[in-house]
MDTraj code that builds the backbone (N, CA, C; nanometers):
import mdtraj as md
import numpy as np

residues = "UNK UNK UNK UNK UNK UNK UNK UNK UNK UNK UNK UNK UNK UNK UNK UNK UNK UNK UNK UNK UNK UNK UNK UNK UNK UNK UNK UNK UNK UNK UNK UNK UNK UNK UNK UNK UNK UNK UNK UNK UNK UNK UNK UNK UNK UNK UNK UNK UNK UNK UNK UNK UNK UNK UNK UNK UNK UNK UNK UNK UNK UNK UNK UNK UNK UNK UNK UNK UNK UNK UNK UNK UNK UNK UNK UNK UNK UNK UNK UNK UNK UNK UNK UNK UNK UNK UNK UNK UNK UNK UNK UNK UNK UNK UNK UNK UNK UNK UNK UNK UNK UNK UNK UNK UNK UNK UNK UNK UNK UNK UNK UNK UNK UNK UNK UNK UNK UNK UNK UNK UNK UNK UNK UNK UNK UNK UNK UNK UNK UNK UNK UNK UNK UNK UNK UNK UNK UNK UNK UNK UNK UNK UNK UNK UNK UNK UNK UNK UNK UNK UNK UNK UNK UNK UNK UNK UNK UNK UNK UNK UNK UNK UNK UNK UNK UNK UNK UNK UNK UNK".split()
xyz = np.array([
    [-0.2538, 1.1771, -0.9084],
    [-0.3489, 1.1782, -1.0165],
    [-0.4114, 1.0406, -1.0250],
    [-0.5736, 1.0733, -1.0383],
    [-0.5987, 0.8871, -1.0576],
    [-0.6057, 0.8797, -1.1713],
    [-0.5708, 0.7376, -1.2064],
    [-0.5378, 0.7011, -1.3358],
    [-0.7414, 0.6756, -1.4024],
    [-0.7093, 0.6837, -1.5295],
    [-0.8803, 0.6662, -1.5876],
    [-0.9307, 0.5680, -1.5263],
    [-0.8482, 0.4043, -1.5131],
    [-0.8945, 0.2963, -1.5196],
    [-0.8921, 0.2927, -1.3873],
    [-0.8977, 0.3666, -1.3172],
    [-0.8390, 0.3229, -1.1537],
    [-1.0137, 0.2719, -1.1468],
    [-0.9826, 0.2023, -1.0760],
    [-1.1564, 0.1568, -0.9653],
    [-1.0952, 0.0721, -0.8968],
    [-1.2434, 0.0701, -0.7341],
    [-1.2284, -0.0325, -0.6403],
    [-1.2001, -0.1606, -0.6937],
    [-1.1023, -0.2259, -0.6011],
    [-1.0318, -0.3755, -0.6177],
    [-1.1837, -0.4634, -0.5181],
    [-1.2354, -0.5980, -0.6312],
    [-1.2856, -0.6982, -0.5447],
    [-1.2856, -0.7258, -0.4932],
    [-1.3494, -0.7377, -0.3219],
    [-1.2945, -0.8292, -0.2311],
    [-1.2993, -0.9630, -0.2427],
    [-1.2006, -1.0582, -0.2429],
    [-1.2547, -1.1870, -0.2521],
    [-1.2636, -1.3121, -0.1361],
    [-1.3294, -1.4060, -0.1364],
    [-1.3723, -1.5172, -0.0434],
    [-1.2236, -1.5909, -0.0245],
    [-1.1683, -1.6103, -0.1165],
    [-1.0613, -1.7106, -0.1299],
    [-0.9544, -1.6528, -0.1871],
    [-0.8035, -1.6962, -0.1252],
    [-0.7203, -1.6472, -0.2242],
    [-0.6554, -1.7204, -0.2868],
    [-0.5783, -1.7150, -0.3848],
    [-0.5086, -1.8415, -0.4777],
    [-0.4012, -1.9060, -0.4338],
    [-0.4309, -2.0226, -0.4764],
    [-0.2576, -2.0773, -0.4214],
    [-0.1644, -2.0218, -0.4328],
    [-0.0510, -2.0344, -0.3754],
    [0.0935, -1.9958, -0.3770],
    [0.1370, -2.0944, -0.4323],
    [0.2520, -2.0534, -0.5411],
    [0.3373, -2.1535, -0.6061],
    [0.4494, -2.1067, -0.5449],
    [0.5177, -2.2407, -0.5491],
    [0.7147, -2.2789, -0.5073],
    [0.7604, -2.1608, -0.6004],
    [0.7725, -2.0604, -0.7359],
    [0.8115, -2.0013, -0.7627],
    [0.8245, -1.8562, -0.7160],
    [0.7371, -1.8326, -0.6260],
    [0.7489, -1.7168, -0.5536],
    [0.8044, -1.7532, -0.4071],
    [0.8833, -1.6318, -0.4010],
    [0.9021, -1.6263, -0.2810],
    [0.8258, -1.5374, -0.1613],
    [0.8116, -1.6018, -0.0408],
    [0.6846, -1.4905, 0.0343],
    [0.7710, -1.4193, 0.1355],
    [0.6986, -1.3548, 0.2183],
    [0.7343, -1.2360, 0.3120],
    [0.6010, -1.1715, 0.3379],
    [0.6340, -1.1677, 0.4784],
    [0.5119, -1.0977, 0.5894],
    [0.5531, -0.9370, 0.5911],
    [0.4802, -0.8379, 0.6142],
    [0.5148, -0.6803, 0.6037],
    [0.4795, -0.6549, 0.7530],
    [0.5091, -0.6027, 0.8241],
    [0.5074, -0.5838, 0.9681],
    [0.4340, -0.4049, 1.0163],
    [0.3348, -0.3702, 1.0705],
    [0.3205, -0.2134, 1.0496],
    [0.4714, -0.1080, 1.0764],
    [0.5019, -0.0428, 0.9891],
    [0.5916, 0.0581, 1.0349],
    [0.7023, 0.0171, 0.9554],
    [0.6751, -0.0868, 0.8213],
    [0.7873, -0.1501, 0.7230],
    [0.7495, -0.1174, 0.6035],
    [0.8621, -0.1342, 0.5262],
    [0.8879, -0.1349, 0.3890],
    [0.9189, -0.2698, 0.3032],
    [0.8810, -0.2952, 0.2048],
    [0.9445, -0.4129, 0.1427],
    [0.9486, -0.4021, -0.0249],
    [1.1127, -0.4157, -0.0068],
    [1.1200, -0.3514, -0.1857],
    [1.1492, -0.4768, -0.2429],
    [1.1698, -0.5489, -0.3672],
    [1.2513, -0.6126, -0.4281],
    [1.2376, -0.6576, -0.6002],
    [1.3317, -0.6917, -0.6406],
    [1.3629, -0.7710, -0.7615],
    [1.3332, -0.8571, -0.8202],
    [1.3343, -0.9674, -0.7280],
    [1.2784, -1.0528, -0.7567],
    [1.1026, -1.0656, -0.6943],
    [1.0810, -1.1987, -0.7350],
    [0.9300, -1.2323, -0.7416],
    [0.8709, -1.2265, -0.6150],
    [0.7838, -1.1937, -0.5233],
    [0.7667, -1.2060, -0.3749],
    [0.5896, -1.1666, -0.3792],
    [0.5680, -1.2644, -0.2988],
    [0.4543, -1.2570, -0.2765],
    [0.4470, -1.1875, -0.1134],
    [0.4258, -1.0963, -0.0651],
    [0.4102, -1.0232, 0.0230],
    [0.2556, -0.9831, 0.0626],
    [0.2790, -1.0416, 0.2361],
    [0.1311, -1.0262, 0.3166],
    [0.1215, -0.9416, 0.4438],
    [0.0594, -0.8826, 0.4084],
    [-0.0179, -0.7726, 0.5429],
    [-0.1470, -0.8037, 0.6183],
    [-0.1250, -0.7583, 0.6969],
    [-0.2907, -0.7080, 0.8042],
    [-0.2898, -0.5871, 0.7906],
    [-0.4262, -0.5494, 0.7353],
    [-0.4760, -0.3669, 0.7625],
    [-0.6288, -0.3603, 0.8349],
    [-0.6001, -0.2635, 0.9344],
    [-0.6679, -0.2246, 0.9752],
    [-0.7331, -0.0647, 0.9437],
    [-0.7055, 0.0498, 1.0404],
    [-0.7116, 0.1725, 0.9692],
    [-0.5592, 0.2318, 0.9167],
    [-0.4814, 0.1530, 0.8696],
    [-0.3342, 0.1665, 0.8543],
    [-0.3268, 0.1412, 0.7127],
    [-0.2890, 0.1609, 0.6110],
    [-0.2627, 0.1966, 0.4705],
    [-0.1694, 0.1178, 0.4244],
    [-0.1568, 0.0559, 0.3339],
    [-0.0987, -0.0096, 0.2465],
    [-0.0649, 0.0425, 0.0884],
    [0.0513, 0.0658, 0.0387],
    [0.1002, 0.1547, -0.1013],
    [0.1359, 0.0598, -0.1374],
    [0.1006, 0.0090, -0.2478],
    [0.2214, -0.0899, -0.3389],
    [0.1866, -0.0258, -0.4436],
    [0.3357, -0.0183, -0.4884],
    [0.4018, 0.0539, -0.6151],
    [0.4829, -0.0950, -0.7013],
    [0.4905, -0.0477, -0.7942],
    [0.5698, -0.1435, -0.9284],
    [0.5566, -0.0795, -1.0228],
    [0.6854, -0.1423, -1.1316],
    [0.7371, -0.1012, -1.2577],
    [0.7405, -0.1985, -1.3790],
    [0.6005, -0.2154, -1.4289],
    [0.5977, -0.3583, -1.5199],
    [0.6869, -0.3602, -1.6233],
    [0.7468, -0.2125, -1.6148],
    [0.9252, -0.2582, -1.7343],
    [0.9979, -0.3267, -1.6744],
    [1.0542, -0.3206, -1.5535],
    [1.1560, -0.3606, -1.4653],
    [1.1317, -0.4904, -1.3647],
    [0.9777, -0.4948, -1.3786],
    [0.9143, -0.6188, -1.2610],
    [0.9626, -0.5845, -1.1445],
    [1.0176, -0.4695, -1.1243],
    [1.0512, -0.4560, -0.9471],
    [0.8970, -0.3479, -0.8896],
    [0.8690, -0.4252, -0.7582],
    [0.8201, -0.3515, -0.6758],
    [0.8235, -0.3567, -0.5231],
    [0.7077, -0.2931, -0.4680],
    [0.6729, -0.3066, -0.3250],
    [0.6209, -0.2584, -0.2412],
    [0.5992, -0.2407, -0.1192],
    [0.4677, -0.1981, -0.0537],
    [0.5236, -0.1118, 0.0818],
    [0.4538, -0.0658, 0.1237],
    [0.4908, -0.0187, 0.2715],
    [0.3503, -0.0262, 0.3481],
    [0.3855, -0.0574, 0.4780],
    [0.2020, -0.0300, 0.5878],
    [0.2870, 0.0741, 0.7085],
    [0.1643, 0.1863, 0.6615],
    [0.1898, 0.3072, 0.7243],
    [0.0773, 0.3146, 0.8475],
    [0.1139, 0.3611, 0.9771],
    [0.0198, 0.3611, 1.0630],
    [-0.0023, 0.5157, 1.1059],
    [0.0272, 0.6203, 1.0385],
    [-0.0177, 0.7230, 1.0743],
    [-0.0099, 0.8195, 1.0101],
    [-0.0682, 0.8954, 0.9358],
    [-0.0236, 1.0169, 0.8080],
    [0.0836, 1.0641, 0.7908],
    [0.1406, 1.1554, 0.8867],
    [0.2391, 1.2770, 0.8686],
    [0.3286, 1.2862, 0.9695],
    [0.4530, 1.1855, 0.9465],
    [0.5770, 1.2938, 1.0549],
    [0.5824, 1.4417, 1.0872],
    [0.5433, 1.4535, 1.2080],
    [0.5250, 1.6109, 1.2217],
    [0.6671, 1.6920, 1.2982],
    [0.7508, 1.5934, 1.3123],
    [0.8969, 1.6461, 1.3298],
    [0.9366, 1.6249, 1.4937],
    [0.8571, 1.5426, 1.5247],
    [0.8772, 1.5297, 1.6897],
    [0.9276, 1.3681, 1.6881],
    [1.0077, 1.3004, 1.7338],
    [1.0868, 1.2109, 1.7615],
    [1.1725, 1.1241, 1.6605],
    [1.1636, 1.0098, 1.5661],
    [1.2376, 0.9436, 1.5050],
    [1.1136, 0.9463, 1.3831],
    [1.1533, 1.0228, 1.2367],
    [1.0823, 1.0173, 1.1254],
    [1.0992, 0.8438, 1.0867],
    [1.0221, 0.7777, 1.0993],
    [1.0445, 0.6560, 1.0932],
    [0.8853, 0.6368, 0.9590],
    [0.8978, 0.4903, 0.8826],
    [0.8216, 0.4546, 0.7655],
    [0.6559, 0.4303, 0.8598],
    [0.6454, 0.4383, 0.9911],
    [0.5066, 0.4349, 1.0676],
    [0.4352, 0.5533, 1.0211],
    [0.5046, 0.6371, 0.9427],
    [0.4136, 0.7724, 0.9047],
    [0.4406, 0.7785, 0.7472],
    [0.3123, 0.8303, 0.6639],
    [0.2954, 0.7950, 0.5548],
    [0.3372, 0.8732, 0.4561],
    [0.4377, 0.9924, 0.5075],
    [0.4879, 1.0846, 0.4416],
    [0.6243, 1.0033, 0.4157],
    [0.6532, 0.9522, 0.5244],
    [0.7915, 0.8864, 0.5502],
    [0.8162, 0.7701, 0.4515],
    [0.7302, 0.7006, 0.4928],
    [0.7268, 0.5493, 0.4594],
    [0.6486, 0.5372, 0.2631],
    [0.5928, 0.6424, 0.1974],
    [0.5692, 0.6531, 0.0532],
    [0.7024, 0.7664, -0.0272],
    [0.7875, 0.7990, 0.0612],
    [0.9017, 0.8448, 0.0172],
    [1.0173, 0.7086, -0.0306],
    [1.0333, 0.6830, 0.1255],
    [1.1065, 0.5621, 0.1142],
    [1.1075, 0.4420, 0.0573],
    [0.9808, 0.4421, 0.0006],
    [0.9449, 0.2770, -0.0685],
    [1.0002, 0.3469, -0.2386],
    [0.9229, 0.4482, -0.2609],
    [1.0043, 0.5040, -0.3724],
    [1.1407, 0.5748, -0.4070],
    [1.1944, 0.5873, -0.3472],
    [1.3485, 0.5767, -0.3229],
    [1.4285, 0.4263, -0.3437],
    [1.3457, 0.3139, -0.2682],
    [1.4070, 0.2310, -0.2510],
    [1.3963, 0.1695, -0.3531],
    [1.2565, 0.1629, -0.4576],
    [1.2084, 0.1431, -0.5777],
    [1.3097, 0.1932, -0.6785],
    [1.3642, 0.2609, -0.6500],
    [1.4974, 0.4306, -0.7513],
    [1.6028, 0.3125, -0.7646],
    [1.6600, 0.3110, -0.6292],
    [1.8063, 0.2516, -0.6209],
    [1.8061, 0.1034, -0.6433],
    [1.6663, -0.0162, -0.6853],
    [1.6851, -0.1293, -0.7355],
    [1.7197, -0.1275, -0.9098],
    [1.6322, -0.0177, -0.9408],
    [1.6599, 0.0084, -1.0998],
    [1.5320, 0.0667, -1.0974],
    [1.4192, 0.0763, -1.0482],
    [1.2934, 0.0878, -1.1366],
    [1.2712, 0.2248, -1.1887],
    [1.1802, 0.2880, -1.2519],
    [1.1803, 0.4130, -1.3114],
    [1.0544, 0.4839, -1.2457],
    [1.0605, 0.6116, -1.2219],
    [0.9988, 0.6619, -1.1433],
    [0.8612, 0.7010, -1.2740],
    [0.8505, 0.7344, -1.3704],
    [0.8207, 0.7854, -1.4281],
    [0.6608, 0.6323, -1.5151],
    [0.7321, 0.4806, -1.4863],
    [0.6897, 0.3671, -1.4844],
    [0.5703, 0.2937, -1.3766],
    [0.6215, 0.3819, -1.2783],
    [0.5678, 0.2905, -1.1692],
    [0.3821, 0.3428, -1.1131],
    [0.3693, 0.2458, -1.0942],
    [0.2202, 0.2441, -1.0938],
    [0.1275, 0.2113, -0.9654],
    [0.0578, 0.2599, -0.9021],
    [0.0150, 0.2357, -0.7320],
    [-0.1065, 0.1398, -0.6984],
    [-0.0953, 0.1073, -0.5971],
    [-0.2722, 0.0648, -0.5785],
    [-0.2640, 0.0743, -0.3580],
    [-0.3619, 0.1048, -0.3435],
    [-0.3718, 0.1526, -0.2243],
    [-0.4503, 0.0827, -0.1526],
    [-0.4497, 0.0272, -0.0218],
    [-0.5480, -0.0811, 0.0974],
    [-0.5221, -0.0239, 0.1688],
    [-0.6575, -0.0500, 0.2811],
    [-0.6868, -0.0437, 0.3962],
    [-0.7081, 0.0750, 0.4543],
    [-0.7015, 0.1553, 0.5714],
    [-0.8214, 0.2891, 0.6125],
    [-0.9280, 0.2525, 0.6592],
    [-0.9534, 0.0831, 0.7023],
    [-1.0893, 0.1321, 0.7879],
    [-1.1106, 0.2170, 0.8944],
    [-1.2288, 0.2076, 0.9622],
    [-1.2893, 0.2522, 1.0511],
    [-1.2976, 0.1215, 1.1659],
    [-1.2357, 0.0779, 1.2032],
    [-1.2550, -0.0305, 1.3225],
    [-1.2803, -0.0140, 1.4339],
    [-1.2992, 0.0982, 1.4643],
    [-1.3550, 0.1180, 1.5901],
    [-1.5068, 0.2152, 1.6219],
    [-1.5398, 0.1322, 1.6588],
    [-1.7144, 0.1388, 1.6528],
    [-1.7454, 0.3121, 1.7094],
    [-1.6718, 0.3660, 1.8064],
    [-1.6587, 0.4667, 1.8837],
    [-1.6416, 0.5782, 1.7581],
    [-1.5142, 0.5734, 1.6459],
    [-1.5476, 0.6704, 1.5932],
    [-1.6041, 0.6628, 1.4436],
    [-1.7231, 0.5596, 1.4423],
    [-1.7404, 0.5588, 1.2839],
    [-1.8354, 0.6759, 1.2319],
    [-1.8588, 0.7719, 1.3657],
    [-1.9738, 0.9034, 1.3320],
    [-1.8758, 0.9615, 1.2518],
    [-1.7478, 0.9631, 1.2991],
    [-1.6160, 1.1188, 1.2314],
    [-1.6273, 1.0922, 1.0996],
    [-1.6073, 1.1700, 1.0323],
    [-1.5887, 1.1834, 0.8392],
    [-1.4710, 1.1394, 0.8381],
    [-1.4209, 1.2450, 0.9483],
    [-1.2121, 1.2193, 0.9151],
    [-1.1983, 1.1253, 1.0022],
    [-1.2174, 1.0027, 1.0064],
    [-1.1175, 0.9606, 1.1386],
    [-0.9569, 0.8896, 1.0761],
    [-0.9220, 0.8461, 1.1496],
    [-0.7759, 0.7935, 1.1424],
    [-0.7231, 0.7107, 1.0112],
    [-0.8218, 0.6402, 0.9979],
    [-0.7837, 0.5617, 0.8421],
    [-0.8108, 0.6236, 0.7063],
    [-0.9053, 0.7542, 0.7009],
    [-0.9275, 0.8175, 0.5909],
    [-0.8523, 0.9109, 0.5573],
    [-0.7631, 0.9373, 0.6784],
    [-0.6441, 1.0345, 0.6665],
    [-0.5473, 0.9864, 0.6553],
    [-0.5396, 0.8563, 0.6561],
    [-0.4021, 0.7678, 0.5879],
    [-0.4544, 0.7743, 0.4461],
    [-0.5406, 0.7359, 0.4084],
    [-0.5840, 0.7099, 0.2786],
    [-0.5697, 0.8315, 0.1953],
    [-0.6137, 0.9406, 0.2564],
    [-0.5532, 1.1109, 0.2230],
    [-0.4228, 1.1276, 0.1641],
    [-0.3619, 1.0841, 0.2622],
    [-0.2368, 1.1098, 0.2798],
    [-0.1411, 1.0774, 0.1607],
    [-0.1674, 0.9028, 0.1455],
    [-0.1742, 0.8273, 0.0282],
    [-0.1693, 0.8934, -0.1133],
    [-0.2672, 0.9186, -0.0953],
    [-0.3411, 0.9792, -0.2621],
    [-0.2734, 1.1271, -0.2754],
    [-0.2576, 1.1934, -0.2015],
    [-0.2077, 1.2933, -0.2233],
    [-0.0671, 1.3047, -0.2622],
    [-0.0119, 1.2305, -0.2087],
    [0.1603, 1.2116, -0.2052],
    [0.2021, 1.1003, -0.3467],
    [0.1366, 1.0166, -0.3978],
    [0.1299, 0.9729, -0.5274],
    [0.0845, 1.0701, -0.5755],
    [-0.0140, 1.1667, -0.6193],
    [-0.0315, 1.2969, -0.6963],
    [0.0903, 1.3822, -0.7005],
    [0.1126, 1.4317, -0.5919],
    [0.2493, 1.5004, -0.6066],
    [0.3809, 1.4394, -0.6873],
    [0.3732, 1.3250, -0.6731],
    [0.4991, 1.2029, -0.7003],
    [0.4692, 1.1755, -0.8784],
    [0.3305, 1.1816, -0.9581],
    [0.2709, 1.2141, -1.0518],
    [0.3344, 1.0124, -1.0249],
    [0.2570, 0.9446, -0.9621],
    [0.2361, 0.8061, -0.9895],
    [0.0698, 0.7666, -0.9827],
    [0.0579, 0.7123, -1.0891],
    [-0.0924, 0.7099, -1.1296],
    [-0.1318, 0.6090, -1.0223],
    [-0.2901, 0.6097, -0.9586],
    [-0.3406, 0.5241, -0.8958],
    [-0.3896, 0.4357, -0.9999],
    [-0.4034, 0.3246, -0.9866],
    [-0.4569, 0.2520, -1.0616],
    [-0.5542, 0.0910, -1.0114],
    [-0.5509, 0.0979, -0.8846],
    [-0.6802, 0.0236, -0.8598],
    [-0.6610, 0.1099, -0.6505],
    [-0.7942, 0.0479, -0.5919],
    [-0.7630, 0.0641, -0.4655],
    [-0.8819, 0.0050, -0.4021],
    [-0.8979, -0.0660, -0.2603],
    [-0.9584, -0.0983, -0.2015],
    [-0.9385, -0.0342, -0.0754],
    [-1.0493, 0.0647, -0.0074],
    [-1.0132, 0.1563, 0.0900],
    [-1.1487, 0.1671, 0.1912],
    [-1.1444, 0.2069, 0.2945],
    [-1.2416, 0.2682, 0.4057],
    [-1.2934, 0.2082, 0.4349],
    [-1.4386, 0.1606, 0.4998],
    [-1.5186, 0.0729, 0.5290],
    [-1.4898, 0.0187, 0.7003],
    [-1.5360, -0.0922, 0.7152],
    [-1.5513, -0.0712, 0.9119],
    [-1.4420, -0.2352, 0.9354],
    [-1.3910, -0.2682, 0.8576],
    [-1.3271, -0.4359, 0.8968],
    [-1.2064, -0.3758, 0.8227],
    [-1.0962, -0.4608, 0.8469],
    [-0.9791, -0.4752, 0.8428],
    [-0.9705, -0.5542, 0.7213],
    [-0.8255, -0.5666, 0.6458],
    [-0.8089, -0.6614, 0.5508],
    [-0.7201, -0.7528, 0.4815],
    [-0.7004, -0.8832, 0.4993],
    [-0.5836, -0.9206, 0.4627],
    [-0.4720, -0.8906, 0.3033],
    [-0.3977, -0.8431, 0.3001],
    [-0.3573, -0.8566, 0.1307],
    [-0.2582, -0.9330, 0.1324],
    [-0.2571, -0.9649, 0.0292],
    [-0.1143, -1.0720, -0.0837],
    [-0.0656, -0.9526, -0.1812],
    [0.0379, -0.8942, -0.2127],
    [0.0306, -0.8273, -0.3118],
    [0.1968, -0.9036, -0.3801],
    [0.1934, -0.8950, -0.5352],
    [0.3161, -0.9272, -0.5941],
    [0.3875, -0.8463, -0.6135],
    [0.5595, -0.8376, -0.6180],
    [0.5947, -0.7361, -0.6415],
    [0.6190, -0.7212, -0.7602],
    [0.6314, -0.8391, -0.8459],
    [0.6986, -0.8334, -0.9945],
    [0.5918, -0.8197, -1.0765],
    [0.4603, -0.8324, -1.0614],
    [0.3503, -0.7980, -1.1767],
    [0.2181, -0.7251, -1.1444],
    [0.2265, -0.6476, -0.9628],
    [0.1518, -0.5964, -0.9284],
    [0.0195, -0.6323, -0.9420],
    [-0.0153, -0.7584, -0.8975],
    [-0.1528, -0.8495, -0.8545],
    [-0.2170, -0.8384, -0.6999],
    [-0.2936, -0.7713, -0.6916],
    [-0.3051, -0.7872, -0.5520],
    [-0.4605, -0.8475, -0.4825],
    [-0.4721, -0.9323, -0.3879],
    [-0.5645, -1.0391, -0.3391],
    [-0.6003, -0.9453, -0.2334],
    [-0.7168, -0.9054, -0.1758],
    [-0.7737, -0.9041, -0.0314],
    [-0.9027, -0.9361, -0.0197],
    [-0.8907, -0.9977, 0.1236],
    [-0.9677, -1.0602, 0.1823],
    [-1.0368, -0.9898, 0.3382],
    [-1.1367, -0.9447, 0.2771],
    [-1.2000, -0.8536, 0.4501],
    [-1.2473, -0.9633, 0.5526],
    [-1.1836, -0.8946, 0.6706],
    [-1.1154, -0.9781, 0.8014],
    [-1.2499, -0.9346, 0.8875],
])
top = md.Topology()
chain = top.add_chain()
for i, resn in enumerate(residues, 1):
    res = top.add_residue(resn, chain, resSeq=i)
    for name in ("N", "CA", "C"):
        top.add_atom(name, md.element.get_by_symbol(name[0]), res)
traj = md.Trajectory(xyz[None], top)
């Protein structure tokens, strides 16, 4: 369900300093990153999807970068597929303390980076982005901002404890 207030996130020129009070961490495609404490957490997206979820009762959150929609049941269900990997971040979100019923989404990345298929409607990143939105609907976690589709890639910063998130198109 999107939330009323949901709208596109700014892209911006610059991102803000990092303070000594956070701690950082890089997200790798085909990962998860949950936690408790404060973390400033950074990705590269390309047509690959980015979920960050948080619980501003609990200040716990975190993100996953999914590189492909739907485990379709053929080799290792691993978090590279976005059925997999928006289960598991909310699960993992469950068992720190946070409340399912609290937690709140915002969604990156889904371009189109490759010049070859920017004719397709569907290509590869809009069906992550699908995928996304649909599976928070089912999960009844409100969207509440998102920066999605378009032909460049994008860096994010996202927090886990107050759900702030920075990108910068690459």
């Amino acid at each position: 369900m999107m939330h009323p207030s949901a709208k596109p996130l700014s892209t911006l020129t610059q991102f803000p300093n990092q303070t000594s009070e956070r701690a950082t961490a890089y997200l790798h495609p085909g990962e998860v990153f949950v936690s408790a404490r404060s973390h400033a957490v950074t990705t590269i997206l390309g047509s690959c999807v980015a979920v960050c979820l948080w619980d501003p009762t609990t200040r716990i959150g975190g993100l996953n970068h999914f590189l492909l929609p739907s485990f379709t049941g053929q080799g290792l269900a691993s978090p590279r597929f976005g059925n997999v990997a928006i289960k598991e971040l909310v699960a993992q979100l469950a068992h720190l303390g946070s409340q399912r019923h609290n937690l709140l989404a915002k969604i990156f990345g889904g371009a189109c980076v490759l010049e070859a298929f920017r004719q397709r409607q569907h290509h590869l990143g809009m069906k992550n982005v699908e995928v996304a939105r649909h599976l928070l609907e089912c999960e009844s976690i409100p969207l509440v901002s998102h920066d999605v589709g378009g032909q460049r890639g994008r860096k994010l910063i996202f927090h886990t404890d107050d759900g702030a998130a920075w990108v910068k198109t690459l």
